[in-house]
Each structure stands twice: as C-alpha cells, then as structure tokens.
C-alpha positions, 0 to 999 in steps of 0.5 A: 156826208157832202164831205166824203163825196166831194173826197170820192169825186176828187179820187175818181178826177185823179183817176181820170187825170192819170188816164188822160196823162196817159193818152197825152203821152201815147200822143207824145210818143207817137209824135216821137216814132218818126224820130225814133226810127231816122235817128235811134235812140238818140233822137228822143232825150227823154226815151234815153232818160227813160232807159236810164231809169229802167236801167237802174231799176232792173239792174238789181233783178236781171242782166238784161238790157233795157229794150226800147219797149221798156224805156217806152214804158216807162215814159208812158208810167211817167205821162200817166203820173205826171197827169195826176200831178198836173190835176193837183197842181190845178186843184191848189190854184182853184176850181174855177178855171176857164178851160182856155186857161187849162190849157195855157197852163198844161202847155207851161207845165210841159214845158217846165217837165221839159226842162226839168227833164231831160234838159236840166237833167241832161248831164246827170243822165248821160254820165248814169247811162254813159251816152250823149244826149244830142241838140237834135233829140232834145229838140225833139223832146221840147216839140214833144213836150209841147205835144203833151202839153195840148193833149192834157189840156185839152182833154183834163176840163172834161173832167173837172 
C-alpha cells in the first residue's frame, strides 16, 4: 500500500513540475515581448522554432498561417512539458538534493535546451521555415533560457 502512495505522490510532483515549467515559461516569455515587439519574429529563435512546429502541424488541417499566438502556444506546451522532463531527470539523480543544487541544475538544464534548440537545431529549422535565424534572436533566446532556468529552480523543490 506505502507503494502505490509514493507512485500517486510521485504523479501529482509531475503534475506540479508540468505546471511550474509553465509558469517558467509564461516567465521566459515575458522576458521575450520586448524583443519581440523591437525586432519581430526574429528577435526570438525559439518563437520562430515554434512557429515552425506549428506550421507543420496544422498544415495538414488548415491553410492557415501560423499566428504569433500559436507559435507562443506552443512554446508554452513545450516549457510546461519540459517541466515534467526536468522533475524526471531529478528523480533519476536521487532525492536528496540540496535545493541550492536544484537550482544549479535547472539553470545547466536550460542551457543544454538552448543548445539543443534553436542553436544546435538552427539550420534544420530555417531551411523547414524558410527564414533566417539572426545572432541577435538567439542572443535573446540564450538569456531566455537562462530565465527559464531560474524559475524551474526556484520554484520545482516546493514540490519535491
């Protein structure tokens, strides 16, 4: 029985990491606007790598072109799942982490997103979206990362 509630306990943490990944990324997001608003799309990589995804994902239903709420959507989706990755990758390492550590982890983990995506990924993305990813929007991206980053950690030992 002390099995199935540490099982329950463990569901409910990764409830609770996918909601705080959100709330890292709304964070990240609103980090982003101002860039947004001077420079466009191009002023934030991932958004562009987002709108990318959306693309291809819709094109199959619609012929509508993806809006910027939609590629914002989706890196919302992402940050929220993202969350639950990163409460895994916590529970593989053991429980009994300092939350100071957490939080040097969660920032390491951004960083390693970042350069997954868009930066690893920059070339596969532009040539499926047929744009440019400027130094300037994944500049951007990498500060946003790191935005990310602090929020996870700061919030994800309140529930663990």
């Amino acid at each position: 029985m002390k099995m199935i509630g540490q099982e329950v306990s463990f569901v409910f943490e990764l409830l609770g990491a996918c909601f705080i990944g959100l709330v890292a990324a709304i964070c990240m997001a609103i980090v982003e606007l101002p860039f947004w608003k001077k420079w466009g799309i191009e002023g934030v990589a991932e958004w562009q790598v987002n709108s990318v995804i959306v693309s291809i994902l819709i094109r199959k239903f619609s012929s509508r072109r993806v809006s910027i709420s939609m590629s914002v959507g989706m890196h919302l989706v992402h940050g929220a799942a993202l969350g639950i990755v990163f409460r895994v990758l916590l529970a593989l390492l053991g429980t009994a982490i300092p939350a100071s550590s957490i939080l040097t982890y969660a920032i390491a983990y951004s960083g390693v997103l970042w350069i997954i995506s868009p930066f690893l990924s920059r070339s596969l993305f532009e040539r499926a979206g047929g744009f440019r990813m400027t130094k300037r929007g994944l500049a951007v991206s990498f500060l946003a990362h790191g935005v990310y980053g602090v929020f996870l950690g700061l919030l994800i030992p309140v529930i663990v």
